[in-house]
N, C-alpha and C positions, 0 to 999 in steps of 0.2 A: 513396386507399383506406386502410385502416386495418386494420391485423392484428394482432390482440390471442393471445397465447400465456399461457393460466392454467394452474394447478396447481391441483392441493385443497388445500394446506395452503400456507399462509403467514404470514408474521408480523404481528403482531398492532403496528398504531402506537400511537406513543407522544409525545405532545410531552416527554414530561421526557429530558431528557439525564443521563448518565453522569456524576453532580455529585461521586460519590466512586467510588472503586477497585474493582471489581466484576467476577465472573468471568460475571453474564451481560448478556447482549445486548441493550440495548432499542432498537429506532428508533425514529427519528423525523417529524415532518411533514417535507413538503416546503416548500424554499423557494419564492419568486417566478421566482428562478432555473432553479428544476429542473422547478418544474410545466411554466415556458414551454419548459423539453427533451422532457418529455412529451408535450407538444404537438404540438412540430413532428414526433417521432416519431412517433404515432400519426397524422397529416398524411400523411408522408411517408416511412417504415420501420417500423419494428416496434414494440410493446411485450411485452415478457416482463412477468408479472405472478403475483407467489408460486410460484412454483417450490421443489421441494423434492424434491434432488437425493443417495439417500441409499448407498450403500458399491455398488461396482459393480469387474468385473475388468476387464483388456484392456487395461488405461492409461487409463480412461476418463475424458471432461470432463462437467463440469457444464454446462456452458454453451457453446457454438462459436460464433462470431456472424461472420461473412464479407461484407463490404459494407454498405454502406449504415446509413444512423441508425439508432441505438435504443435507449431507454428501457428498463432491466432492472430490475424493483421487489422487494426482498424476496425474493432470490434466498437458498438453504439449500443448499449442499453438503456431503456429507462422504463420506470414505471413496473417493474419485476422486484421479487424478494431476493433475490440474486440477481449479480452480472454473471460472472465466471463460478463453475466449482469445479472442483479437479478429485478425482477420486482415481487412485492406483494407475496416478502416471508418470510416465517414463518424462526427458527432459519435456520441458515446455517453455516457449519462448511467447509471451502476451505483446504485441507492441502498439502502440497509439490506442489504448483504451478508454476510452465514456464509459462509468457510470452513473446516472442520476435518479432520483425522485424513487427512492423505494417505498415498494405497495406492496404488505402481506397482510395475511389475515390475521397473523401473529406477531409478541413484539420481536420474531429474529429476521436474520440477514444481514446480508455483508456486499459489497465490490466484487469481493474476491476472496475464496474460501478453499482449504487447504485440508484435506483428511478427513470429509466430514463423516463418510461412512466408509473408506479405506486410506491409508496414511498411501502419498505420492512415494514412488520410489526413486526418479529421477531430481534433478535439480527445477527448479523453476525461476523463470527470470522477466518480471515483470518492468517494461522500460517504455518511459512516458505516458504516466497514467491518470487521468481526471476522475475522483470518486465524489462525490457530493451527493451522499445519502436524502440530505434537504430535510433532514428530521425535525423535532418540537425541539429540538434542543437539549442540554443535559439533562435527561431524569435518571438520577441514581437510587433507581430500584428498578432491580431486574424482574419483578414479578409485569412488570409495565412497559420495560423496555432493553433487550438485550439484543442490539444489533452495533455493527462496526463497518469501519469499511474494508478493513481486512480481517480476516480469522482465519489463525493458522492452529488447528491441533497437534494433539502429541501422537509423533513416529514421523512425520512427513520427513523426504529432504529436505535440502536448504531451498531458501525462498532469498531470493537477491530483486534489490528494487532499486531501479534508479529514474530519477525526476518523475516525483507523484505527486499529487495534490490530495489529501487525505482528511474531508472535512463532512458534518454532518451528520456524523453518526450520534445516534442520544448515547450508545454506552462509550466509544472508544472509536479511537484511530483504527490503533492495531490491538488488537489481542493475539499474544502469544504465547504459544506453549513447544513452540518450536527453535528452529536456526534460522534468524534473520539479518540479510547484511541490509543496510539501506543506505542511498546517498542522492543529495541534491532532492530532498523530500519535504515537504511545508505538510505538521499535523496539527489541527484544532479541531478537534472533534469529539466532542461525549464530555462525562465528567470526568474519564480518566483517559485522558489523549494518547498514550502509550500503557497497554499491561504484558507485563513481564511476568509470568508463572515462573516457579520452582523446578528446575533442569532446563530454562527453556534459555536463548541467550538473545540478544538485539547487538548487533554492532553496527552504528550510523554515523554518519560523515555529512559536511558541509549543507545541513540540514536546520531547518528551524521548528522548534518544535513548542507550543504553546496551548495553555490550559484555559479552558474557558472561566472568566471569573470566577473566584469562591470555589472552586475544582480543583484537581490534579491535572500535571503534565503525566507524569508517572506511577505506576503501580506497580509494585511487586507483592506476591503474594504465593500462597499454595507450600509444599514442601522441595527441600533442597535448596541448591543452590541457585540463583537469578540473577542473570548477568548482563550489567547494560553497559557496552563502552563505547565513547562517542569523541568524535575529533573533529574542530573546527566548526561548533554546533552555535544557535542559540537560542535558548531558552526564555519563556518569559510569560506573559498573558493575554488574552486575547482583547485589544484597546493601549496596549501599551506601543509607545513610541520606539521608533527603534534605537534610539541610542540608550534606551532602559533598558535592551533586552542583556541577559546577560552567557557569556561562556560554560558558566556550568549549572547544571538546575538547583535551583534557590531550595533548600531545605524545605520551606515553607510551599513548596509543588509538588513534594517529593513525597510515597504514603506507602508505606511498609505495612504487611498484614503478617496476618497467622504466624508458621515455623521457617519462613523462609529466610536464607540466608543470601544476604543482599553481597553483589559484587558491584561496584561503579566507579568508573574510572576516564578521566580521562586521558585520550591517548597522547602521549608525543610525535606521533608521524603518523601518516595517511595511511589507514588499515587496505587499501587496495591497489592494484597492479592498476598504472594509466598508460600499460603500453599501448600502439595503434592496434595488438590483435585481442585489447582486453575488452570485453563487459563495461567495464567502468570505465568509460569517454566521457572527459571532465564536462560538469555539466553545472550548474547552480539551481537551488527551489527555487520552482514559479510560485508567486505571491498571491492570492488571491485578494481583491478590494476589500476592502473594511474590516479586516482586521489587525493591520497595524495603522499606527498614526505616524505620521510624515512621509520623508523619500526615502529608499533605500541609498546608502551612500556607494 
């Protein structure tokens, strides 16, 4: 059976991608990949379908999705302590996602939240997504401020991202304590733009990823191992010009905590399949204005 969830307003697609720096939003078509997730969802779970999700109190979500597959198209939130949370579900395919301006009573929340009160069991695959929390900025102390635009906890499946805009959050990009692949991803957000927990791993491609002054790009921390490998990335600060930024993250963005054992590396070749039936259809980070200086080359 097939149960379809609409809205009246929705965004409006687009085959053109985000070719230069741009503060707005456009989607785009679906892959081969993603239609056949539609598919199986509307098969076998759910389809959310334009949703527009807009400033609400209580701590509230945009989205709650609890078991089972499902397809979310052209989801809009703003003005919620969450956009998306996923608790004990099967695949899930997110595409053309808004999140903006979060409002909680407390300092948490996320874009997009992974395991918060049951670890997902299928994969999740989040593709073309605008997060901009629009916070005060990095405050590093969590008694004040512990929010991101992703958080992913420990047990979920893999969480796969491609072309995101990840910016605003006062603590972090992403926090992870899980499997994360990312690519064609632009982070500047919190004091620690990407955390990496102890078992958890990150592998990111063709991505930029930047520390807001006096802050971290990366954090690793917690116990065990913590594994960041990246291909074709670049690193740098948020005000720097582009031809400052650099291939691998500069020591000095780099912050290692507690017992954790740090793995980074850079790759030699492109960690993903670009066939026509893969996930990964090559794509580049959308830039967001004012945070680098000059053009992209």
């Amino acid at each position: 059976m097939r149960w379809i969830v609409a809205a009246c307003v929705g965004l409006v697609a687009s085959a053109a991608a985000l070719a230069q720096p741009s503060s707005r939003f456009q989607a785009e078509r679906e892959s081969a990949f993603e239609a056949g997730l539609v598919q199986r969802a509307a098969l076998r779970g759910v389809v959310h379908d334009g949703i527009k999700a807009g400033p609400a109190e209580n701590n509230a979500r945009g989205l709650a999705l609890t078991g089972g597959d499902a397809a979310v198209l052209g989801l809009d939130v703003s003005g919620r302590k969450y956009g998306v949370s996923l608790d004990g579900t099967g695949d899930v395919l997110i595409k053309d996602f808004v999140f903006t301006n979060r409002q909680a009573k407390d300092v948490f929340g996320a874009g997009l939240i992974l395991g918060q009160k049951t670890p997902t069991r299928g994969q999740t695959w989040l593709s073309n997504a605008w997060i901009d929390l629009k916070g005060r900025g990095p405050i590093p102390d969590y008694k004040a401020a512990n929010n991101e635009a992703i958080s992913v906890e420990h047990g979920n499946g893999p969480l796969n991202v491609r072309r995101a805009v990840l910016v605003g959050g006062e603590e972090s990009g992403l926090d992870n304590k899980g499997d994360v692949r990312m690519d064609g991803v632009f982070i500047a957000s919190g004091h620690r733009s990407i955390r990496v927990w102890g078992e958890a791993r990150v592998v990111i491609a063709n991505s930029i990823v930047l520390a807001n002054r006096g802050h971290t790009a990366i954090w690793f921390g917690g116990e065990g191992e913590a594994r960041f490998e990246y291909f074709n990335c670049l690193f740098g600060e948020v005000g720097d010009r582009w031809e400052d930024l650099s291939p691998d993250p500069p020591e000095s963005l780099v912050e290692r905590a507690d017992d954790v054992q740090l793995r980074m590396r850079r790759l030699a070749n492109d960690p993903f399949d670009r066939g026509r039936n893969s996930f990964w259809t090559p794509t580049e980070a959308p830039v967001p204005p004012g945070y680098l200086m000059g053009r992209r080359e």
